[in-house]
N, C-alpha and C positions, 0 to 999 in steps of 0.2 A: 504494500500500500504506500507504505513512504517512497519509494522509487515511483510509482506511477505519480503522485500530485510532482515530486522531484522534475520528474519529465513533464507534466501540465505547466509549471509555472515557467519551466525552460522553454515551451513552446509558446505562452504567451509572451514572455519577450520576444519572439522572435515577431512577434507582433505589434511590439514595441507598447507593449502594458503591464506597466508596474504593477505590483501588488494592489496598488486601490483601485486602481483602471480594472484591473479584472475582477474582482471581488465585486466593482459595481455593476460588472456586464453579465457577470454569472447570477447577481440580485435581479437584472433586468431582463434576463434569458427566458423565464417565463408570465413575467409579469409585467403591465406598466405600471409607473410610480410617480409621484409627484417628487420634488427636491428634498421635502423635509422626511420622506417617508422614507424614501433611497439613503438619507443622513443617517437618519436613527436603524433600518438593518445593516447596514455596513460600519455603525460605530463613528461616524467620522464625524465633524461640527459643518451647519448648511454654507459655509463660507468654503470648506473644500471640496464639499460636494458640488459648486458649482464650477469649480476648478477642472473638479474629474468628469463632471459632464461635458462642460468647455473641450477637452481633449479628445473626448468620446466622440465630441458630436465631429471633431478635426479628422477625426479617423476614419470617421463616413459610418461608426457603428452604432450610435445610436440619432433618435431627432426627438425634438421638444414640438410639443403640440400643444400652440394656446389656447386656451378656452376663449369661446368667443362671450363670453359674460363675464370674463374679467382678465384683460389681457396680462395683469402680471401673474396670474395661474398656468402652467403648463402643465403637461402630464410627457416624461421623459419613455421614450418608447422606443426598441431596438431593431433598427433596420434588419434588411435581410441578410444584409452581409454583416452587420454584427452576429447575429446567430449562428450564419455559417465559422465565420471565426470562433466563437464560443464550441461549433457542435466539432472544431475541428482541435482543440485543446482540450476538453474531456474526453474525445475519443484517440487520443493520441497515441502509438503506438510506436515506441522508439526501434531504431533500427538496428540489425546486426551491431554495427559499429557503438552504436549510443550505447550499448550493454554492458 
């Protein structure tokens, strides 16, 4: 088990996603989220969580979706290609050589 998340987190870098970048995409892999909601299960304060969404959304893996009844309300929600990056760092299976 510890060699497999070993190799998960080695393959989200290669994605170029720290620790809170992934921790937030694997929060948003089945669910969408508002800022504050996404704060409090990943642990972090809503000042960096708008940081790691900032980066997320640069990534092209996730997008914010305003509500149209209160424009500073969004609901943060993960592209398809975030998912696919998500469904390709849990399922990752290191190679001969990675072993």
């Amino acid at each position: 088990m510890t060699t497999t998340l070993f190799n998960q987190v080695n393959k989200a870098l290669d994605y170029k996603l720290t620790n809170s970048k992934l921790l937030a995409a694997l929060a948003l892999h089945d669910t969408d989220m508002n800022a504050t909601q996404l704060a409090e299960t990943i642990l972090v304060s809503k000042a960096a969580v708008t940081s790691i969404i900032d980066k997320l959304e640069a990534l092209h893996m996730v997008e914010r979706r305003r509500s149209l009844k209160d424009r500073r309300s969004a609901t943060i929600r993960m592209t398809d290609h975030g998912r696919s990056v998500v469904e390709d760092i849990l399922n990752h299976e290191p190679l001969e050589d990675d072993a």
